[in-house]
C-alpha positions as MATLAB code, in Angstrom:
seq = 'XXXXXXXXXXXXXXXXXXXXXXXXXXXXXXXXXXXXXXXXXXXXXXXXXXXXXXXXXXXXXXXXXXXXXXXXXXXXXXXXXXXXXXXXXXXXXXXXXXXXXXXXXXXXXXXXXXXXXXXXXXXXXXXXXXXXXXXXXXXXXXXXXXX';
ca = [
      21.861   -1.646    3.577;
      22.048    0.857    0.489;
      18.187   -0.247   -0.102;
      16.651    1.132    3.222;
      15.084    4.493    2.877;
      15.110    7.061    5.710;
      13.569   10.123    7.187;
      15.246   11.956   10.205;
      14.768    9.655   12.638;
      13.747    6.478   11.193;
      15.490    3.839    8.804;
      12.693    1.767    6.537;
      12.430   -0.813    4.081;
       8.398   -1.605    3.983;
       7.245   -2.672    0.330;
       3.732   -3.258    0.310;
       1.487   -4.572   -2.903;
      -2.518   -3.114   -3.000;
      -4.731   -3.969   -5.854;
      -8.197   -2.778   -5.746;
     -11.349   -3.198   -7.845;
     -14.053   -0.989  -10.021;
     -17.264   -1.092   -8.398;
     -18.919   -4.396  -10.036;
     -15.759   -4.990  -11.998;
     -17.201   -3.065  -14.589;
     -14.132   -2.357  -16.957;
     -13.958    1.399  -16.462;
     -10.114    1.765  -16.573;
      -9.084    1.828  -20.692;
      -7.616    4.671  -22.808;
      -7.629    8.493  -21.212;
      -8.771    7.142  -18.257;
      -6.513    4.544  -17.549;
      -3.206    6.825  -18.219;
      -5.723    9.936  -16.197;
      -5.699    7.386  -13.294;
      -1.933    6.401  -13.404;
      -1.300   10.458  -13.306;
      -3.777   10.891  -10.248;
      -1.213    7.424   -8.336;
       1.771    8.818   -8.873;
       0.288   12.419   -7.464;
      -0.954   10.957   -4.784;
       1.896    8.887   -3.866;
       4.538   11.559   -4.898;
       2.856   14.167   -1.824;
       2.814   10.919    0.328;
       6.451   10.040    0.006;
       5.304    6.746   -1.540;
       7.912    5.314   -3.988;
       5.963    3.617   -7.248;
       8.317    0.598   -7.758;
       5.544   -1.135  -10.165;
       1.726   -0.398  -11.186;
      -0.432   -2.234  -13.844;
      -3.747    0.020  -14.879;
      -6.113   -3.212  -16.043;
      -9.825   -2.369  -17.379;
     -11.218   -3.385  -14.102;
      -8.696   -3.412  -11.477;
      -5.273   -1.566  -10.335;
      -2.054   -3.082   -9.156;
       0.303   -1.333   -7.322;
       4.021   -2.005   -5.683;
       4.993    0.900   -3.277;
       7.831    1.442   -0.633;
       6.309    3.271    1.823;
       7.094    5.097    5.187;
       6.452    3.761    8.152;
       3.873    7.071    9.138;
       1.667    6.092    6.111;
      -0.330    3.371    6.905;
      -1.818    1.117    4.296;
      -5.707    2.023    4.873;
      -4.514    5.682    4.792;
      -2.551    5.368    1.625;
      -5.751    3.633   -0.297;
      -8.069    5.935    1.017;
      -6.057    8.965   -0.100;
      -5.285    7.133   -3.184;
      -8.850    5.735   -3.644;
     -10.907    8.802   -3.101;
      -8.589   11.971   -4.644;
      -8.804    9.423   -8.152;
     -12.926    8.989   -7.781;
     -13.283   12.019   -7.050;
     -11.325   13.514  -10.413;
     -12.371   10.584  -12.439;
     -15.710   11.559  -12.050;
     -15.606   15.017  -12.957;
     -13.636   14.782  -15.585;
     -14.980   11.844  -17.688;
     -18.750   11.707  -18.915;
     -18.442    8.072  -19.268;
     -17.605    7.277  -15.657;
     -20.002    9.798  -14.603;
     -22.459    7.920  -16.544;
     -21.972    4.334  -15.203;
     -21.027    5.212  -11.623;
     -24.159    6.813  -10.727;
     -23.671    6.130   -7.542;
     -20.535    8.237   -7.392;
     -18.955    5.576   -6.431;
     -15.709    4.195   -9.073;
     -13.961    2.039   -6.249;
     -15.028   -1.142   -4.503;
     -15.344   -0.797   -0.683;
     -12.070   -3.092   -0.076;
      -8.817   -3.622   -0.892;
      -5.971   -6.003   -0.619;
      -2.667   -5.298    0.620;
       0.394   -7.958    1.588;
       3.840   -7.038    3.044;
       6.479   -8.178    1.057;
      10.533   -8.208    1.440;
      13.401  -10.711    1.459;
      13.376  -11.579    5.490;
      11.144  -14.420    6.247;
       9.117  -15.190    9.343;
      11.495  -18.086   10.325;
      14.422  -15.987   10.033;
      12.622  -12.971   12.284;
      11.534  -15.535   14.818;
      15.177  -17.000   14.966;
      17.118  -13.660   15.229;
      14.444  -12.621   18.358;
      14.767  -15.672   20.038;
      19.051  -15.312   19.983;
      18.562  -12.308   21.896;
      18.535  -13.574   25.034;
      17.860  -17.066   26.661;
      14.564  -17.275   28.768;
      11.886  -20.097   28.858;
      12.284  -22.273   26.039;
       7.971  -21.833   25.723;
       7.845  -18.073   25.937;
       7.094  -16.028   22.759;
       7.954  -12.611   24.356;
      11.253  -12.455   26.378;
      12.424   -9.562   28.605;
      15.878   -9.477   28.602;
      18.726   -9.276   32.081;
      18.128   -4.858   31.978;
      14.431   -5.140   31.015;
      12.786   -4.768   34.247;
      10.424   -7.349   36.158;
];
């Protein structure tokens, strides 16, 4: 319980891992502007209320382990994330200017899994103990929930 984070009205515990790519995996991401880019994350995430609880900076790709709220939804997160560190990357560093003519540092996509220590069986279990209904139905309405 001491692990859940909260805002006013909300309790949370959603850990999510993203890695995205360098446009054509071209290995962009060494030196200045691998430790410029880790400075731009932890901006981003710090103004987000995004937690950092790991990140790995590789020459062509970015890992990153985040507890986030539940307001901030993934796609938002790596677009703010995504575009602010382009954006600077860019105008700060000839080199990346240079071999993203394009303007373009990022690949289009991303990945992004959910991760914690509740499984699926253990979710579907606790639901179904909530109430007895047809033994087939995947979403029960309790005695007080209406008809």
């Amino acid at each position: 319980m001491d692990s859940y984070r909260r805002t006013s009205h909300t309790k949370f515990d959603i850990k999510l891992h993203f890695v995205w790519i360098t446009k054509f995996r071209k290995p962009l991401l060494t030196g200045t502007v691998a430790t410029r880019l880790r400075d731009l994350v932890r901006q981003t995430c710090t103004e987000l209320e995004v937690d950092i609880l790991k990140g790995h900076v590789s020459k062509d790709h970015v890992h990153l382990y985040v507890s986030c709220p539940p307001h901030i939804s993934p796609s938002y997160l790596m677009q703010r994330v995504k575009g602010r560190s382009s954006v600077k990357l860019i105008s700060e560093f000839a080199s990346i200017r240079k071999a993203c003519w394009g303007r373009h540092v990022w690949a289009r996509g991303f990945f992004v899994a959910s991760t914690g220590n509740v499984t699926d069986e253990i979710v579907r279990e606790y639901i179904e103990k909530q109430d007895i209904a047809k033994p087939d139905d995947n979403f029960k309405v309790g005695d007080g929930g209406g008809s």
